[in-house]
C-alpha positions in Angstrom: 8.6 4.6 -0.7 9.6 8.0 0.3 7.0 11.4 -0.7 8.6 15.2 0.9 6.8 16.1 3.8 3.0 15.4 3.7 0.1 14.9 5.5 -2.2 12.4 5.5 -5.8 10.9 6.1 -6.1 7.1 6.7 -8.8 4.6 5.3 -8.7 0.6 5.2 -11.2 -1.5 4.0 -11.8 -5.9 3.4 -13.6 -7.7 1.1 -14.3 -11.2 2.5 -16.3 -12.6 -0.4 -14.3 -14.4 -3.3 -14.1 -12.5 -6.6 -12.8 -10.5 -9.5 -13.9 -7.0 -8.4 -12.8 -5.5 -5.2 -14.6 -2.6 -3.8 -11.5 -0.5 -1.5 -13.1 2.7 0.7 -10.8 5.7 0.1 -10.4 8.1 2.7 -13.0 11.0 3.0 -12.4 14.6 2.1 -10.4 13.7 -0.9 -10.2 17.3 -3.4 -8.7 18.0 -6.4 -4.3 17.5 -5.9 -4.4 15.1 -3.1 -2.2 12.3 -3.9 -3.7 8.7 -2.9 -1.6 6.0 -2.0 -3.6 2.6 -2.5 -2.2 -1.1 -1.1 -4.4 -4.2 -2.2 -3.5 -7.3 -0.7 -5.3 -10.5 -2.8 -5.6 -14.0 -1.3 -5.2 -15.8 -4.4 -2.8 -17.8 -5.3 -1.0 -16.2 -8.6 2.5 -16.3 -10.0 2.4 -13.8 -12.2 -0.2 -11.5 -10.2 -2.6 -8.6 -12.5 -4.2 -6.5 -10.4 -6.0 -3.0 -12.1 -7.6 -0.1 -11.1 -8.9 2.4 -13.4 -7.2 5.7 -13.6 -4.6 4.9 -11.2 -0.8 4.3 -11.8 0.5 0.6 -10.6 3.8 0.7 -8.9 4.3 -2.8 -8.0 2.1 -6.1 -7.8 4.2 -8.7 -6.3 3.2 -12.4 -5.4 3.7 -13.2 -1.6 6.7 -15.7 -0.8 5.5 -18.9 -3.0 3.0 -17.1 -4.8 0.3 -17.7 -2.0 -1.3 -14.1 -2.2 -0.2 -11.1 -3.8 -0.1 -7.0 -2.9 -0.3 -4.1 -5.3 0.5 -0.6 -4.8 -1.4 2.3 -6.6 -1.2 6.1 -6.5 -3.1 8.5 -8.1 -2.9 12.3 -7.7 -7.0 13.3 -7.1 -9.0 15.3 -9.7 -11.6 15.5 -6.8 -14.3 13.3 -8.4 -13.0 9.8 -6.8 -16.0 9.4 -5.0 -16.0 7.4 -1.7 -14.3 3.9 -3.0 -12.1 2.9 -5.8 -12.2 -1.0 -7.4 -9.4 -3.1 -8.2 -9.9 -6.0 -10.3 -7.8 -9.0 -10.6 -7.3 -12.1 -12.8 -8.2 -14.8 -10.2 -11.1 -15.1 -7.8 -9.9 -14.0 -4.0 -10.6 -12.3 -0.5 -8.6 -8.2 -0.2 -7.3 -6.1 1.7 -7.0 -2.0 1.1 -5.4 0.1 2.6 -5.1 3.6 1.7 -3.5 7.5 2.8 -5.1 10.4 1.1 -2.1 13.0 1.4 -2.7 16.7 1.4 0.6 19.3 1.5 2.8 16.9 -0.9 5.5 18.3 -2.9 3.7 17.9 -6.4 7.8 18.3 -7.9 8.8 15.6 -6.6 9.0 12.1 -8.6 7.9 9.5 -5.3 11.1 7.1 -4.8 10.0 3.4 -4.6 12.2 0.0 -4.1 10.1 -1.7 -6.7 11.6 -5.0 -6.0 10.0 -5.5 -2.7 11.1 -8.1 0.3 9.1 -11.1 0.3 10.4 -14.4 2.3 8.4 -16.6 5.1 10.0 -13.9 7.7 7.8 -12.4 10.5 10.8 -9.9 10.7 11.5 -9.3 7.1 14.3 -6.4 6.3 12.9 -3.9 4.0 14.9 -2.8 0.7 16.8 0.7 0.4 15.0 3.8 -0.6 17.2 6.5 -2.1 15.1 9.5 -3.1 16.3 12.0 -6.1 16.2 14.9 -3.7 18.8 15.8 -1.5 18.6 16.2 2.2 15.4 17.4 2.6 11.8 16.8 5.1 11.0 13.6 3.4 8.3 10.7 4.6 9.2 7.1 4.1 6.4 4.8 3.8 6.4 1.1 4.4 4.0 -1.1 3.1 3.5 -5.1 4.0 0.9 -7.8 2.4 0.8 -10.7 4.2 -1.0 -14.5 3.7 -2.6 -16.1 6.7 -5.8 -17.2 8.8 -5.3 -14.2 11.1 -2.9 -12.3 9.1 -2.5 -10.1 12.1 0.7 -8.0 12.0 2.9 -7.6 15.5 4.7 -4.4 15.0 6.0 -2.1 12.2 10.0 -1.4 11.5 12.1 0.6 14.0 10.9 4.1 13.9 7.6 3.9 11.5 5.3 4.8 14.0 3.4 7.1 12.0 0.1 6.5 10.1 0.2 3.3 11.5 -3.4 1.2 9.8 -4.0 -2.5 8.8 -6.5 -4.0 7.3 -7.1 -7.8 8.0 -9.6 -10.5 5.8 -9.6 -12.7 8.7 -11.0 -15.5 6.7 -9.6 -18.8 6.6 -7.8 -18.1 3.0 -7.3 -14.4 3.9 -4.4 -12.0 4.2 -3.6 -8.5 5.6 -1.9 -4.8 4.1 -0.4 -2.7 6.4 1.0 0.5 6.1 2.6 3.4 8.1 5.5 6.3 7.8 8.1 7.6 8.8 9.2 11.5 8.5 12.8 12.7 8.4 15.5 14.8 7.0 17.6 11.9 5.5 18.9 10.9 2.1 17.8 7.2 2.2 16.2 4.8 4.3 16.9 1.1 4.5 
């Protein structure tokens, strides 16, 4: 996805125990405009994933490459009262994964471009989909985000010049996955 020039604050949190309820910590400091930028990663194996979290807006919840896990992405722009952790719920029993940017001196004006339709495959190299934001040539931040299902679920590296706000989160159980995320700032019209 792509936001105009931000800053951030970084937080990731697991959840090695299987259920329904998912406890994720969000970053500290969080006050009234921030925007939050949430990734859950779910172990479970689901199709047709359903992943909530109360008062946020879902961009996406895709399953992983033969439906073996799943990752979500929320935002939410702060009132100030989020308190210290937010909780996702889903429709099957699993281990997660949060990840999540608080992100302080956002353009509020701007609608956040997303490639809703997501890159999954089996991959350790996948290419990422084409972000074209509404706004012309302009500071922007690219964000990449990555779920992925395995014992270690360790990522290696992040795509060519996302070396920004670089933070994973790993279950490291034995039916366990990973989210990743990290950005990219630049004065360009798309990123792909």
């Amino acid at each position: 996805g792509a936001w105009k020039a931000f800053q951030s604050m970084l937080e990731t949190s697991t959840d090695t125990t299987t259920n329904t309820s998912h406890v994720i910590d969000l970053p500290a400091g969080i006050v009234s405009g921030d925007l939050l930028l949430l990734a859950h990663y779910g172990s479970a194996t689901d199709s047709s994933p359903n992943t909530a979290i109360t008062g946020w807006t879902k961009l996406v919840d895709l399953d992983v490459t033969n439906a073996v896990g799943h990752l979500a992405i929320f935002y939410k722009v702060a009132d100030g009262a989020e308190g210290a952790t937010a909780t996702a719920t889903t429709d099957l029993s699993e281990d997660s994964a949060g990840c999540t940017y608080r992100i302080t001196n956002w353009d509020s004006t701007s609608t956040p471009a997303y490639n809703a339709g997501g890159v999954k495959g089996t991959s350790t190299t996948p290419t990422l989909g084409e972000v074209i934001p509404s706004w012309s040539l302009e500071d922007t931040t690219f964000i990449v985000i990555g779920g992925a299902d395995s014992t270690n679920g360790n990522f290696s590296g992040y795509p060519t010049n996302y070396s920004f706000n670089q933070i994973e989160a790993v279950t490291g159980t034995a039916s366990g996955g990973a989210c990743a995320m990290a950005t990219y700032p630049a004065a360009a019209i798309s990123d792909d």
